[in-house]
PLY file of the C-alpha trace (Angstrom):
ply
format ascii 1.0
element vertex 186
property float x
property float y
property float z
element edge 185
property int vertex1
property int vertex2
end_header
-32.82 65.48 -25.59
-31.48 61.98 -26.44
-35.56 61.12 -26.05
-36.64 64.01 -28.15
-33.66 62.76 -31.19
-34.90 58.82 -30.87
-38.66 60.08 -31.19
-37.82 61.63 -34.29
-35.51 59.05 -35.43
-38.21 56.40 -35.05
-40.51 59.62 -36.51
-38.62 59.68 -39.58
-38.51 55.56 -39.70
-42.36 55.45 -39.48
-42.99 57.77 -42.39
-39.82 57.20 -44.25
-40.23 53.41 -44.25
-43.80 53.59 -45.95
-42.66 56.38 -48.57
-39.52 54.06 -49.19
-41.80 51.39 -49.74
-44.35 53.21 -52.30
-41.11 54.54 -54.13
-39.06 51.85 -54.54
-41.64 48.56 -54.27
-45.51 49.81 -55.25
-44.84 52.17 -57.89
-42.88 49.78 -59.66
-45.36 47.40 -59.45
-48.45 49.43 -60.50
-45.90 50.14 -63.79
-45.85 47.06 -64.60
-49.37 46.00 -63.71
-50.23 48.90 -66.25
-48.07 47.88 -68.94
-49.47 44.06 -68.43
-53.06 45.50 -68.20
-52.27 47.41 -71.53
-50.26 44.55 -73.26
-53.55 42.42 -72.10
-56.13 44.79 -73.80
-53.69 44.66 -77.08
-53.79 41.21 -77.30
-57.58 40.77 -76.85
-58.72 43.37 -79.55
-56.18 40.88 -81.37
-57.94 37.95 -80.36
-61.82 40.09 -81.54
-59.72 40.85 -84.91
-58.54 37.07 -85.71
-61.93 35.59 -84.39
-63.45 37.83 -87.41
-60.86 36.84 -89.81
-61.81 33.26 -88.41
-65.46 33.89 -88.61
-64.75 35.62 -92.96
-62.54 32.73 -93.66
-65.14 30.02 -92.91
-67.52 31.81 -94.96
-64.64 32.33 -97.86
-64.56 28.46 -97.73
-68.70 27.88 -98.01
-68.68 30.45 -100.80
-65.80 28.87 -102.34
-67.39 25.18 -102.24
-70.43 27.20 -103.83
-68.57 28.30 -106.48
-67.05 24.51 -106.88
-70.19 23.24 -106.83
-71.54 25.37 -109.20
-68.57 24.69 -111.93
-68.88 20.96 -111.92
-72.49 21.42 -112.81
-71.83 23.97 -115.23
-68.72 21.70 -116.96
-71.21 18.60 -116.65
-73.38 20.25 -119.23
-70.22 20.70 -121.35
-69.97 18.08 -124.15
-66.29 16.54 -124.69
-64.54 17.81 -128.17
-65.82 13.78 -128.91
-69.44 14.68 -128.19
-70.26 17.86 -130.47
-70.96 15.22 -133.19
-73.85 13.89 -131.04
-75.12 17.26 -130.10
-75.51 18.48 -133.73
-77.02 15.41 -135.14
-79.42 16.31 -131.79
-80.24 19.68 -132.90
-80.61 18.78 -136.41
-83.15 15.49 -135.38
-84.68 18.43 -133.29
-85.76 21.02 -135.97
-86.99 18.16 -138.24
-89.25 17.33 -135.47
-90.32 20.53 -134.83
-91.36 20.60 -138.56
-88.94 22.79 -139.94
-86.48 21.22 -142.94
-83.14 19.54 -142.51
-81.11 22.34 -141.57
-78.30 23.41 -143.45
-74.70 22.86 -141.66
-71.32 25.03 -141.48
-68.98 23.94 -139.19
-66.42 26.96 -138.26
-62.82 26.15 -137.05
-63.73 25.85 -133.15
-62.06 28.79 -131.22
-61.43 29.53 -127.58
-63.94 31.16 -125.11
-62.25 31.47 -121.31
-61.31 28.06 -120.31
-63.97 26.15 -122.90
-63.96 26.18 -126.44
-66.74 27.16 -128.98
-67.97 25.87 -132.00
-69.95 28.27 -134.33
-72.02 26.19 -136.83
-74.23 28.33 -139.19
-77.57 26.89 -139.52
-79.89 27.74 -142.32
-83.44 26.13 -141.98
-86.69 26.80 -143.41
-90.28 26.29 -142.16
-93.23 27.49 -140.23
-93.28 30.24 -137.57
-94.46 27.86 -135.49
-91.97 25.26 -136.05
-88.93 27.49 -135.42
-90.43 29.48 -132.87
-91.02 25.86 -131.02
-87.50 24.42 -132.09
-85.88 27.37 -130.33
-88.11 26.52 -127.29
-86.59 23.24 -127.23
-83.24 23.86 -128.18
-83.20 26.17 -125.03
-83.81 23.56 -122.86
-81.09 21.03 -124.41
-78.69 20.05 -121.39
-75.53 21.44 -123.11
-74.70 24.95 -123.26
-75.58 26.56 -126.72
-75.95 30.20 -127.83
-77.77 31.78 -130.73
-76.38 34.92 -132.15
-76.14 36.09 -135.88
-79.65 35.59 -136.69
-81.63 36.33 -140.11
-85.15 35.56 -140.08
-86.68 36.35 -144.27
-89.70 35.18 -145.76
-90.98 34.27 -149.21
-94.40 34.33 -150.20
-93.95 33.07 -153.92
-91.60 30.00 -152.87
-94.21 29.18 -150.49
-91.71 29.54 -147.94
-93.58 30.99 -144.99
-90.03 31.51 -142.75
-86.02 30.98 -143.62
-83.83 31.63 -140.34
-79.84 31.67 -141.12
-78.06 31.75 -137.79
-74.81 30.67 -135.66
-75.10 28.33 -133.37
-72.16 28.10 -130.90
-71.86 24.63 -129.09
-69.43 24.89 -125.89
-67.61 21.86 -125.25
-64.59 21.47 -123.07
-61.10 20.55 -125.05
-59.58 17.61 -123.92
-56.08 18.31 -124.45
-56.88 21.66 -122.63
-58.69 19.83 -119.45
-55.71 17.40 -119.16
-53.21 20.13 -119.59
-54.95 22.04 -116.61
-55.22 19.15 -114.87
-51.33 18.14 -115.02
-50.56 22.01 -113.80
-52.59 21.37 -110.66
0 1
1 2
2 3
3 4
4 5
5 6
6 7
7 8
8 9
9 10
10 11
11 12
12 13
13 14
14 15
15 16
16 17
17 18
18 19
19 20
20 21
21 22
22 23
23 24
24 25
25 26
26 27
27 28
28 29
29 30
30 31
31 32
32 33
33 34
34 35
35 36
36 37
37 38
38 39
39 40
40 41
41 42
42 43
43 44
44 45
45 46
46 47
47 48
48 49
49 50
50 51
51 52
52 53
53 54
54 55
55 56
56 57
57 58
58 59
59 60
60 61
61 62
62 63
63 64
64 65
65 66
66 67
67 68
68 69
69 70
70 71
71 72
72 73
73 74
74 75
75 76
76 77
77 78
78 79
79 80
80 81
81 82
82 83
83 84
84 85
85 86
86 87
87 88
88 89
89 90
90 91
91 92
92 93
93 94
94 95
95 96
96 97
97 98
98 99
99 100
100 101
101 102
102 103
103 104
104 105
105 106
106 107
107 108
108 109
109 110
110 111
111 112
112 113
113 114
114 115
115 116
116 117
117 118
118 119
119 120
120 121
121 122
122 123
123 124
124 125
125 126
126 127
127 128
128 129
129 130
130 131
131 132
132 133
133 134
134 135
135 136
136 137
137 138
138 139
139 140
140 141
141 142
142 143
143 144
144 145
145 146
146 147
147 148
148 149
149 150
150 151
151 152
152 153
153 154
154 155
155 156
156 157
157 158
158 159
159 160
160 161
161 162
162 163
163 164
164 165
165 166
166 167
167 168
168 169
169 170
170 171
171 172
172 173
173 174
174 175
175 176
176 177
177 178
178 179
179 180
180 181
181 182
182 183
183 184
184 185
């Protein structure tokens, strides 16, 4: 009988000491190789999500040079406060050449548009269809940016006076006391 108890003694050792071992060593383990196999997939759908972000923010910064880009050449075709002299001499010079009399000249008090300012100046010229219908062709292709708005065109047969145009003319120039104020705030 002392055989049969050791036999099952060492029995109960050779299945106890495996079923010890999966409850207190292996399933431990495969806990925590599951948690670091799930911590693992976390942080590489983090990884995917910041290599996107990555991926938007270089194309935020090509879009933004773009947009740089595309404001220095639209501010290079705005005149200084000093240059809207020049530019309405220029259009004046330009609708004598295009046959049309010396226009007529109203300066307005310049006023702000965004971060440029305006100058209205209402025109009044007289001349052929032709000529005004070619001024405004050239006018439009003047470097500096200019809008038309306002307009009047009238006609008198018994002055002779095939076409009159009144109109504004707005001249956008950039304010220097405004550019150097932005300029000190960056």
């Amino acid at each position: 009988m002392n055989n049969g108890i050791r036999m099952l003694l060492v029995l109960l050792i050779l299945i106890g000491l495996p079923v010890a071992s999966y409850v207190l060593v292996f399933r431990p383990f495969n806990r925590e190789i599951e948690s670091d196999k799930s911590q693992i997939a976390h942080q590489e759908s983090l990884l995917v999500r910041l290599q996107e972000e990555t991926s938007r923010n270089d194309d935020l910064i090509r879009a933004n040079k773009d947009v740089e880009r595309t404001v220095r050449i639209i501010e290079a075709r705005l005149p200084s406060n000093k240059e809207v002299d020049a530019i309405v001499r220029q259009v004046s010079d330009l609708a004598v050449e295009c046959g049309l009399a010396p226009p007529g000249i109203k300066a307005s008090k310049p006023v702000p548009a965004a971060m440029y300012m305006e100058q209205p100046l209402e025109l009044e010229t007289q001349g052929t269809y032709v000529g005004f219908v070619t001024f405004l062709s050239r006018l439009e292709t003047l470097p500096r940016i200019t809008r038309i708005h306002d307009m009047k065109i009238t006609g008198n047969p018994k002055e002779n006076i095939e076409l009159k145009a009144e109109f504004t003319l707005s001249i956008y120039f950039q304010d220097e006391k405004r550019v150097a104020t932005t300029e000190a705030h960056k």
